[in-house]
C-alpha positions in Angstrom: 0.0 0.0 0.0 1.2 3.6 -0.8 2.0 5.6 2.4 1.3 8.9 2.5 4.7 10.7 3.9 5.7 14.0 2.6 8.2 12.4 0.7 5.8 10.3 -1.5 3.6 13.2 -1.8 5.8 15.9 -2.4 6.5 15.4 -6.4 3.1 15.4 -6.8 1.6 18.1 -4.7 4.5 20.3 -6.6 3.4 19.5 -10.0 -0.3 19.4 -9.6 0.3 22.6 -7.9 2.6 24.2 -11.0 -0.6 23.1 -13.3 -2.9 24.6 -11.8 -1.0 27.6 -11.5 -0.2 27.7 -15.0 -4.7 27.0 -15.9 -4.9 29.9 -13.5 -2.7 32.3 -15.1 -3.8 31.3 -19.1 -7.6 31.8 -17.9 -6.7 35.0 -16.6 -4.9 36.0 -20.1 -7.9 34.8 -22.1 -10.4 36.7 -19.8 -8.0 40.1 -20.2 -7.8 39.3 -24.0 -4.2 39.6 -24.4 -2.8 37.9 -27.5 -0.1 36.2 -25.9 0.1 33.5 -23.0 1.9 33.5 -20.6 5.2 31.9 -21.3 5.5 34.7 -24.4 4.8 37.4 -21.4 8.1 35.5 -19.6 10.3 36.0 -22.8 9.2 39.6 -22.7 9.8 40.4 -19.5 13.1 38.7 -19.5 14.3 40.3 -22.6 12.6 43.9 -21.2 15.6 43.7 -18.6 18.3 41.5 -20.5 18.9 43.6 -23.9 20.7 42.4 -26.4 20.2 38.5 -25.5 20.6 35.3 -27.9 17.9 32.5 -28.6 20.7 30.0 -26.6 20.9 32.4 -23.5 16.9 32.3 -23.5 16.6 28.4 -23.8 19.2 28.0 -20.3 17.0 30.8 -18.5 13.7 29.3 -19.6 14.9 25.7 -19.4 13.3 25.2 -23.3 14.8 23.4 -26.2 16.2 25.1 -29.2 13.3 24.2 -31.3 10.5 25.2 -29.0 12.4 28.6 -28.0 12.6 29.4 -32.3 8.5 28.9 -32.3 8.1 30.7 -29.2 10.4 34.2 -30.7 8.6 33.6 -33.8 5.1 33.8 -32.9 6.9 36.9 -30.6 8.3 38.5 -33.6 5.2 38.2 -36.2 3.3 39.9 -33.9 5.7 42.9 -33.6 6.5 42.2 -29.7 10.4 41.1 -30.3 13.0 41.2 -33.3 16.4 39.8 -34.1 19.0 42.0 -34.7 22.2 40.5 -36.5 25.2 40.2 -33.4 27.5 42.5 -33.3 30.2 40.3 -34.2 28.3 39.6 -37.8 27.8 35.9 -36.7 25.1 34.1 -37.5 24.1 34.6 -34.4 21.1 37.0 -33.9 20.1 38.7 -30.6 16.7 39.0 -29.6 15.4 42.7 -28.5 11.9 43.7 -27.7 10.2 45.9 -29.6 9.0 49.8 -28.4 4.9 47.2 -28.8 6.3 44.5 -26.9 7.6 46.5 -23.9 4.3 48.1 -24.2 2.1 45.2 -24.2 4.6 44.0 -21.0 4.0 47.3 -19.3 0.0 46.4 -19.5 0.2 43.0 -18.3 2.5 43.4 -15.3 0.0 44.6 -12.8 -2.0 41.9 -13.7 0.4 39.6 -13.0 1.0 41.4 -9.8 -2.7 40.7 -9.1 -2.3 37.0 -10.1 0.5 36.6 -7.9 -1.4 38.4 -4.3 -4.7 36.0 -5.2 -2.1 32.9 -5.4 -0.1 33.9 -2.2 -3.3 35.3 -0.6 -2.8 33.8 3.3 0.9 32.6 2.8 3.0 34.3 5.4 6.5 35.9 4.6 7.4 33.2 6.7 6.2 30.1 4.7 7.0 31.4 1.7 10.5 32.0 2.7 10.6 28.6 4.1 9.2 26.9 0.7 12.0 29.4 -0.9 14.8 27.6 1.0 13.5 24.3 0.3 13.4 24.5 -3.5 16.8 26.3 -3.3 18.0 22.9 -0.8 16.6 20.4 -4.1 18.2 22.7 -6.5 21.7 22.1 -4.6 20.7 18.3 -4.2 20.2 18.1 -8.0 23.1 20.4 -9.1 25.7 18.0 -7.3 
């Protein structure tokens, strides 16, 4: 019979929990009638602070395959939110930039996200949310060594 310890619950409280959380936050896109989910808002907002960043340096921050990342910056890029600019070394390598209608279309989604975020944490201390902090950050060093 299957015991229920934290350890044999754990994996799946986590992921259930990161679906749901991910349902929430694409309902909440569709109901604001943005035209991007919320993994495009992610490369947006990362590339709103990191200029000048290539489709490799995205696919390590967003822990995405090469392939995946390409359809993701070019859904991004027909819709005028991001462009590639050829690297300043003239390699083949281009570097991603948001455009003047992407950091826009960031700038109106953020305090919804800030909204998303307060309803999901609504009731979770500084304390416990610190402590669930330290814990990932303790399986992260468990799974880096």
């Amino acid at each position: 019979m299957y015991e229920k310890t934290p350890q044999n619950i754990f994996g799946h409280s986590l992921v259930e929990t990161g679906r749901m959380i991910k349902m929430y936050n694409l309902k909440v896109f569709a109901l604001k009638e943005f035209d991007i989910t919320p993994e495009q808002f992610v490369i947006l907002s990362i590339l709103d602070d990191n200029s000048n960043l290539h489709q490799m340096q995205l696919c390590k921050l967003l822990f995405k395959d090469r392939s995946n990342m390409a359809r993701l910056i070019g859904v991004l890029e027909k819709k005028g939110l991001v462009k590639k600019v050829p690297g300043v070394d003239k390699r083949l390598v281009n570097k991603i930039q948001i455009t003047p209608e992407g950091k826009k279309l960031k700038d109106i989604i953020v305090p919804v996200i800030k909204e998303s975020r307060s309803k999901l944490l609504n009731n979770i201390s500084d304390e416990e949310l610190n402590s669930c902090i330290r814990v990932f950050a303790k399986i992260q060093e468990n799974l880096r060594s």
